[in-house]
N, C-alpha and C positions, 0 to 999 in steps of 0.2 A: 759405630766403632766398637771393638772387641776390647774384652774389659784388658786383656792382655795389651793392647795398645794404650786404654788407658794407662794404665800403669807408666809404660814408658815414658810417655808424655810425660806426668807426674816426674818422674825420674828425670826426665829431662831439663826438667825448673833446676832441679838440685844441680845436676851439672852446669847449668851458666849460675848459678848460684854461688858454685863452688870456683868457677873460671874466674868469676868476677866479671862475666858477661860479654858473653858474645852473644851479640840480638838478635833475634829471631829471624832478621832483615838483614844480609850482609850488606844490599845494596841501598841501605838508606844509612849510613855511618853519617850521613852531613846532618841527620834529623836525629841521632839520635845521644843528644846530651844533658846531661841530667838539667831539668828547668829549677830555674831557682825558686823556692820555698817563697811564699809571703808572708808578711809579718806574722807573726801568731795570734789567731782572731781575727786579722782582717779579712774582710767580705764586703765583696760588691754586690747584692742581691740585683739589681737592674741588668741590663745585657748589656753586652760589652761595647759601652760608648768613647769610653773613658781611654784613656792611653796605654796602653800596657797591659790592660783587664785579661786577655786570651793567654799569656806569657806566664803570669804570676797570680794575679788575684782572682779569687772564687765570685764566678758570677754566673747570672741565672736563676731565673724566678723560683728553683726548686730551693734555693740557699736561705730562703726563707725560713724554712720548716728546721733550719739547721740548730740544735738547743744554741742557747749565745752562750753558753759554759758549762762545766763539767767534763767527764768524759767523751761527750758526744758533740762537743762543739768543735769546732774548726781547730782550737789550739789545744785542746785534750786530744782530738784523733791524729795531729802530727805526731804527738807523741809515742803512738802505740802503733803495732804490727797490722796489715790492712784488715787480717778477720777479725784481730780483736776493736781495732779502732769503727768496724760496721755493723759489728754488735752492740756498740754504746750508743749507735743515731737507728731514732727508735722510726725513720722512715726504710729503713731497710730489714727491718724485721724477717720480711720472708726471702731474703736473697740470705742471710745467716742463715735459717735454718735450711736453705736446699744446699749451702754449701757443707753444713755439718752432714745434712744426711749424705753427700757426696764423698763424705770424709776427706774434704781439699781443706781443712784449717790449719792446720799444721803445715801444707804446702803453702797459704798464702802468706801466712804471720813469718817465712823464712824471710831469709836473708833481703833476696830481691834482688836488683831492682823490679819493678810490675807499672805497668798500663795496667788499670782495671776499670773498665766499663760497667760501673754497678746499677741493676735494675732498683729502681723504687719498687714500694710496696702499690703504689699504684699502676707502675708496669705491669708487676705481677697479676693486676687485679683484670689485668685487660687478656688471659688466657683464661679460656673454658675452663673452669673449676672441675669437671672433670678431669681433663686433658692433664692439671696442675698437680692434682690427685696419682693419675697414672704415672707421673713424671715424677714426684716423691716414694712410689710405690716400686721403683726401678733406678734407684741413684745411681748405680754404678753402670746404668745405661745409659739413654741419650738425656740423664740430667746431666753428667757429667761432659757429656759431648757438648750442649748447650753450654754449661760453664765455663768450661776450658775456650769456648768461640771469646769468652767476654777476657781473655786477657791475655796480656802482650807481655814475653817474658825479654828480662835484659836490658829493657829501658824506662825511663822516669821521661815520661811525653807529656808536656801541656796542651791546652787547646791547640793552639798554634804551630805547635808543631807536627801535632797529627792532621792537621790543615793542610800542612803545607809536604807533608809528606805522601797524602791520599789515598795510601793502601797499604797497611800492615799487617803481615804474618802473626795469626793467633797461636796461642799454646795445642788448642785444636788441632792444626797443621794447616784448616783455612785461611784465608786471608779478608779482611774487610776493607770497606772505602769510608774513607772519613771524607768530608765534604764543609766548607764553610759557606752560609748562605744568608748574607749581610751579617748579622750579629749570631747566628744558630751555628752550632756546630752538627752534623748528623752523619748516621752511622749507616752506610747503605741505604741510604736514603729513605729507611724504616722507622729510625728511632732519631731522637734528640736530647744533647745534653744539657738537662734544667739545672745541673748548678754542678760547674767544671773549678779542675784545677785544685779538690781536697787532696790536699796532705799527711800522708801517715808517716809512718818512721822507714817502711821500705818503698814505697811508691805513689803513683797519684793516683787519686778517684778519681772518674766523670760519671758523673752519678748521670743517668738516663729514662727516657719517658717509657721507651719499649724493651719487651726482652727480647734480643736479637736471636734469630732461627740460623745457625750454621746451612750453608750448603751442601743439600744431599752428596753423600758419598759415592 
């Protein structure tokens, strides 16, 4: 993608931003309503057994690692914009910084609403350090093309509703397959979300095992 097209993209958050959102999906309007928040703090770290767990509450063996307060815990990052609220959880470490060098922070802390599929820093850990190197060495190339795949502008989607909706339109312009596979939720059947359904102030996290590769242009 040409950095000119980036941009647009970019530009294009702002206008459903600005619209108050028209989703990226005209044709999924039945999935896409904002999900409601859970209680502030609460976390189901086991998979979702429990009733309601996919809907509302954070679950997934990564929700573990989550601090239990301060900024970085589940009821300090509802409270904040999503780059800053995945600046304060110190397992995202390296998804902040590819997104500063991408200069998308200010794009994600906007208004919203956002799906965002965020990589761990053990996603991260699972690309050739090289490869990771050349890909911070060129933000405003195919880092930002991979960025932009992990997020869905316009709507506030829980686990379950990207379940049950299957395929959503990324700010990329690609589209992914969400998939539910007994208690996993997975992203093109590459990645999985270890701890779903964080809440910031404009959107939901699904924090994820892999970092997902857009479809060649």
């Amino acid at each position: 993608m040409h950095t000119s097209r980036l941009r647009i993209a970019a530009a294009g958050i702002a206008v459903v931003v600005a619209l108050t959102a028209a989703a990226c999906s005209s044709d999924k309007k039945s999935t896409a309503t904002s999900n409601t928040s859970a209680p502030a703090g609460q976390t189901t770290t086991t998979a979702a057994s429990t009733s309601g767990s996919l809907t509302s509450d954070n679950f997934g063996p990564g929700c573990a690692s989550v601090p239990k307060d301060g900024a970085g815990s589940f009821a300090g990052m509802a409270q904040a914009p999503a780059a800053t609220a995945a600046s304060a959880n110190p397992a995202l470490s390296t998804l902040v910084a590819a997104v500063k060098a991408a200069g998308l922070v200010d794009t994600l802390n906007g208004t919203g609403p956002f799906t965002i599929f965020a990589p761990s820093n053990d996603a991260f850990a699972k690309i050739d350090k090289a490869t990771l190197a050349s890909l911070l060495a060129d933000p405003k190339g195919a880092l930002t093309k991979i960025l932009t795949y992990h997020v869905i502008a316009g709507q506030k989607l829980n686990a379950q509703q990207l379940a049950d909706a299957g395929t959503e339109k990324t700010v990329n312009g690609a589209s992914m397959t969400i998939a539910k596979k007994g208690d996993t939720i997975t992203i093109n059947g590459q990645s999985a979300v270890v701890c779903g359904n964080v809440q910031t102030a404009n959107g939901t996290v699904q924090i994820i095992d892999t970092v997902l590769m857009p479809p060649a242009s």
